[in-house]
N, C-alpha and C positions, 0 to 999 in steps of 0.2 A: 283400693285394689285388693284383689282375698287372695288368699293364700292359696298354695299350690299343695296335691296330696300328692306324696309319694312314695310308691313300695308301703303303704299305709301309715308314712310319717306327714306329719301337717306341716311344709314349708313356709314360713310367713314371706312376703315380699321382702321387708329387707334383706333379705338372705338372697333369694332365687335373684332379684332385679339385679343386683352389682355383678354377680355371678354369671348372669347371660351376657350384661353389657361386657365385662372383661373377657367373655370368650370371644363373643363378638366380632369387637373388633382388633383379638390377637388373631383371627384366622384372618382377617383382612390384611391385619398389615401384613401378616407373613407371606399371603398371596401375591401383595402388593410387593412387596422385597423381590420373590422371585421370578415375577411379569418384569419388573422392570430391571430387572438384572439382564435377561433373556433379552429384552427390546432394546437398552442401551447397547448390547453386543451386536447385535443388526443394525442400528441406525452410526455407528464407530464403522460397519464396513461398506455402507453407502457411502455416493458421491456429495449427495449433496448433506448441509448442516441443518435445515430446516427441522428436522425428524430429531435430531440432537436437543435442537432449541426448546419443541414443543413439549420432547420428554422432561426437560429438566422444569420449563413452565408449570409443569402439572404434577411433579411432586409436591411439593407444597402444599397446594389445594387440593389433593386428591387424600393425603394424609387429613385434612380437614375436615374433610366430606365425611371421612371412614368415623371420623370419634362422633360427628353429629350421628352419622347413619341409626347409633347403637340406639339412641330417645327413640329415633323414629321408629323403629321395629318393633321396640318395646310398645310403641304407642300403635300399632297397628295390629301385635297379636295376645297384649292383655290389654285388661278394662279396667283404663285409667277410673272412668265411670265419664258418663255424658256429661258435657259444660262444664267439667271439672276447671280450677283455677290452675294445676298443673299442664290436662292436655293442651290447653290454650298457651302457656309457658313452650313444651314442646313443638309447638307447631309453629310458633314466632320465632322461635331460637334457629329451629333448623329452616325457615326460611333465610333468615338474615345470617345466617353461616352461610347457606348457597350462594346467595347473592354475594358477600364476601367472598366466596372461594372462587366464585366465576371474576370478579372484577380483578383479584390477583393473579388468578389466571392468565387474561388478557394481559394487564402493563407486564407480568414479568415477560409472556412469548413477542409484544411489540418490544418490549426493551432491549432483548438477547437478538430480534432479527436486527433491530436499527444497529447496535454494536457488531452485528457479524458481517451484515453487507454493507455500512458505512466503511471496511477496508475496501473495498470493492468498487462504490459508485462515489464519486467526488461530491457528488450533492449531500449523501449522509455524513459522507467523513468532514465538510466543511460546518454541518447543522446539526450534529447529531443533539451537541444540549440544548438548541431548539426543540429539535424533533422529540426527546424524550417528557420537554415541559408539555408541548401540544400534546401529543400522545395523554402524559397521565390526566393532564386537566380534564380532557376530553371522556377518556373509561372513567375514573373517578367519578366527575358530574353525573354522567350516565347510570354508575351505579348507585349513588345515592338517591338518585330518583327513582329507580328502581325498586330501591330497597323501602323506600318512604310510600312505593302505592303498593307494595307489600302487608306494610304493616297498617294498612287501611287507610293511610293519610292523602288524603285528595291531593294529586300533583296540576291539576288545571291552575288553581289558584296563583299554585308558583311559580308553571308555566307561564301566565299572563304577568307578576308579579316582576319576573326575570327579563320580559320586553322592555318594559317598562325601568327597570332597574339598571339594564343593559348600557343605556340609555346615558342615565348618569354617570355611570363609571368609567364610561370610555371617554365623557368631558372631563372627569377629574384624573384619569390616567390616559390624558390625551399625547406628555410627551413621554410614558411609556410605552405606550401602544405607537407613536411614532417612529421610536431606536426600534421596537418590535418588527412591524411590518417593515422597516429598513432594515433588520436583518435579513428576513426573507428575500428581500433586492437586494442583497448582498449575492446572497447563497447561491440564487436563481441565474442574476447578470453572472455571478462572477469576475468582478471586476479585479480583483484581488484573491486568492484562496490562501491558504496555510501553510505558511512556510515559506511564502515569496518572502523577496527583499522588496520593500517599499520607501518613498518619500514621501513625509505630508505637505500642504503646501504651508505647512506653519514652520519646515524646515528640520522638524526628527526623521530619523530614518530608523530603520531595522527590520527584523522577520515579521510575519505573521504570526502571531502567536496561539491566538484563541479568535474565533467566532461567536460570541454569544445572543444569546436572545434581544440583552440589552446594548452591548460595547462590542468594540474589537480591539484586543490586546495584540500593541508591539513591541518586542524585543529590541532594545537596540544595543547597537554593539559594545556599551560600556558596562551590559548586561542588566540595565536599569527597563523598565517596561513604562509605555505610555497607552494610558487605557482612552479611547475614543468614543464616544457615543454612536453608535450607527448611523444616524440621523445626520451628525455632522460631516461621518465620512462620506457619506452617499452623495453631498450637496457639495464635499470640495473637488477640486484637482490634485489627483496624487499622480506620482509618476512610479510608475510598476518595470523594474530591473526586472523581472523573472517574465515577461511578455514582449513578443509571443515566444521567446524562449531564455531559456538561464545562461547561457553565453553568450558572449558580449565583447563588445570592441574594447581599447584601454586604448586613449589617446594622450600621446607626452608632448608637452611641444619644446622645442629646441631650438639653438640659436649658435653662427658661427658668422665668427671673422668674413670682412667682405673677401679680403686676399685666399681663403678656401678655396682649394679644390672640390668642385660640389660634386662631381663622379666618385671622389675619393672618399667626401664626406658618407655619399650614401651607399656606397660598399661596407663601410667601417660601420656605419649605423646597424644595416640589415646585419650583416653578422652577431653584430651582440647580441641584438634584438631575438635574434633566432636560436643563438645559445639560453635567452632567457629564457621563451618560450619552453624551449625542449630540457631545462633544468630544474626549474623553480615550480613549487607545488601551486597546482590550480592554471600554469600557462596550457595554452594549448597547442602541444606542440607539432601537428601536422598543419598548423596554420603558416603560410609564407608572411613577414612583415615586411610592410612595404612605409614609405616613407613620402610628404607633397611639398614640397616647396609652396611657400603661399606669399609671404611679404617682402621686403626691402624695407626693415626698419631703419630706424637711428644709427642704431651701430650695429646692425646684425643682420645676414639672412635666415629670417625664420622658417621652423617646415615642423608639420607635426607626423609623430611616428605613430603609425596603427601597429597594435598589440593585438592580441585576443585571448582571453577571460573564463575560463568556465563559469562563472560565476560573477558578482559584484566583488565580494570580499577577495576576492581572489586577488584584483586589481594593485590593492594595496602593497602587497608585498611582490606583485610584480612589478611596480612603478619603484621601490624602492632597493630593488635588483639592479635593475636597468642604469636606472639614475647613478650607481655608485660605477658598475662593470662600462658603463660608457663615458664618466669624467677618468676611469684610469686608461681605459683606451685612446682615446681623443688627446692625451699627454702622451700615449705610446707613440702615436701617430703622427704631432704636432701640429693636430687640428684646435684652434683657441678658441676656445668660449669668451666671447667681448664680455665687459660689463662696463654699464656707463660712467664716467669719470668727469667731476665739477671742480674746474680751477677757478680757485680766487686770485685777483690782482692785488696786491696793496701796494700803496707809495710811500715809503717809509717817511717821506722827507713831509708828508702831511700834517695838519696838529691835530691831534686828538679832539675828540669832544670831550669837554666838558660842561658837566650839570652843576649847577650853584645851587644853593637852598634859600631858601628865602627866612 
């Protein structure tokens, strides 16, 4: 590279070269500081977040761009000299910084949309750490191949290499790619979403917790989590509390004396019933409870009481309201709850057994 004459002093390159690159690219980024000081104030007083997302996307890689920019300018308004072992360094470099700074680009603006509109659409916010693994595997892959017929490397090869290869891996990650694609028929059917109360048919219960790529994590109420494979949820029977909505019946069943007055009985019942409801956290209390006589047991006429639930968990602590505020009523009222009762005879004048030993 020769050197630069000025005001009739001989500048060598190492001098002038640092000194352009540093001016460079300070007037960039300062440009850059005050664009986008100016654009985030505009895209803060739009409706939509998109403009938010793309700006934040592109700081990053626009900061990247600007430090590569400086070689390239350099290499375009002095002489490096022809075939030099440098221009050839710059012109690789600031390829594969582009290529870099666009595949950054990309995952971070798909990343920030899936996080803004997964509040929004139920399919992001059940999938999103799916949707973030496909996303990057996808621009990633993309750009390494990119970056590779860049830098002169034939991608046919590994194109065809990759059919071929594909091939294998999906048989040795056949039951990852199984729970995988059953997530997706998770996300899709939604049979289940996040945050329902669930049953397995193996007998845990609890929240939804997580959707993953591979499992589905649930919470259960002793706040211990059981992690399930997708694959196996997809193939059991579970029973879904939260479908097709989160409140729910609470049925108690109950038992009284045949000598009951049964008008009496279910006056005293719906009253409590209705106290509970309209008292106790999670009843619902614009709901009427009503009460069915159903049997003529052994020693009792049985009837069960419909409750209503905002919820599963709710139930519990209304079943346990109920149960206490209707055994001290049912004594106010001297309504008897039977319980079954086993007399033994004995003849006293009988002899005893006994065992000898040998």
């Amino acid at each position: 590279m020769k050197n630069l004459i000025i005001a009739g002093m001989n500048v060598p390159a190492s001098i002038y070269v640092p000194v352009f690159y540093f001016v460079w690219v300070s007037i960039l980024l300062i440009f850059k500081m005050i664009f986008f000081k100016r654009i985030r104030t505009f895209a803060a007083k739009t409706k939509t977040k998109f403009d938010d997302i793309f700006v934040e996307a592109l700081d990053l890689p626009l900061s990247l761009l600007i430090f590569v920019s400086g070689a390239f300018v350099l290499d375009n308004f002095f002489e490096f000299g022809t075939g030099s072992e440098l221009l050839k360094f710059v012109d690789i470099a600031f390829k594969i910084t582009t290529v870099i700074a666009v595949v950054m680009f990309t995952d971070r603006l798909f990343k920030g949309i899936i996080d803004n509109y997964s509040k929004k659409i139920p399919v992001l916010r059940d999938s999103s750490g799916v949707a973030h693994v496909v996303v990057r595997v996808v621009v990633m892959g993309l750009g390494i191949l990119i970056l590779l017929d860049n830098v002169g490397v034939s991608i046919t090869p590994i194109l065809a290499s990759l059919g071929i290869g594909s091939l294998a891996v999906a048989l040795a990650l056949q039951p990852t790619l199984e729970n995988f694609f059953s997530g997706l028929q998770i996300v899709i059917d939604k049979p289940v979403t996040i945050g329902q109360f669930i049953k397995l048919e193996s007998g845990e219960e609890g929240y939804v917790e997580k959707i993953g790529w591979r499992s589905t994590w649930v919470r259960m109420l002793p706040n211990n989590v059981v992690v399930i494979p997708n694959k196996a949820l997809v193939n059991a029977r579970l029973l879904n509390y939260c479908y097709p909505q989160e409140e729910m019946s609470v049925l108690i069943q109950v038992g009284v004396h045949y000598d009951s007055d049964l008008e009496q009985v279910e006056k005293v019942t719906i009253e409590v019933a209705t106290e509970v409801l309209k008292t106790v956290e999670g009843g619902v209390g614009e709901f009427k409870p009503f009460i069915r006589y159903h049997t003529f047991n052994d020693f009792s006429i049985d009837f069960t009481v419909i409750l209503r639930a905002k919820e599963f968990v709710n139930g519990y602590l209304i079943k346990h309201e109920f149960v206490k505020r209707l055994h001290k009523r049912y004594k106010e009222e001297g309504i008897v709850i039977p319980f079954p009762i086993n007399t033994l005879d004995w003849n006293p004048a009988s002899q005893p057994l006994k065992i000898t030993k040998n």
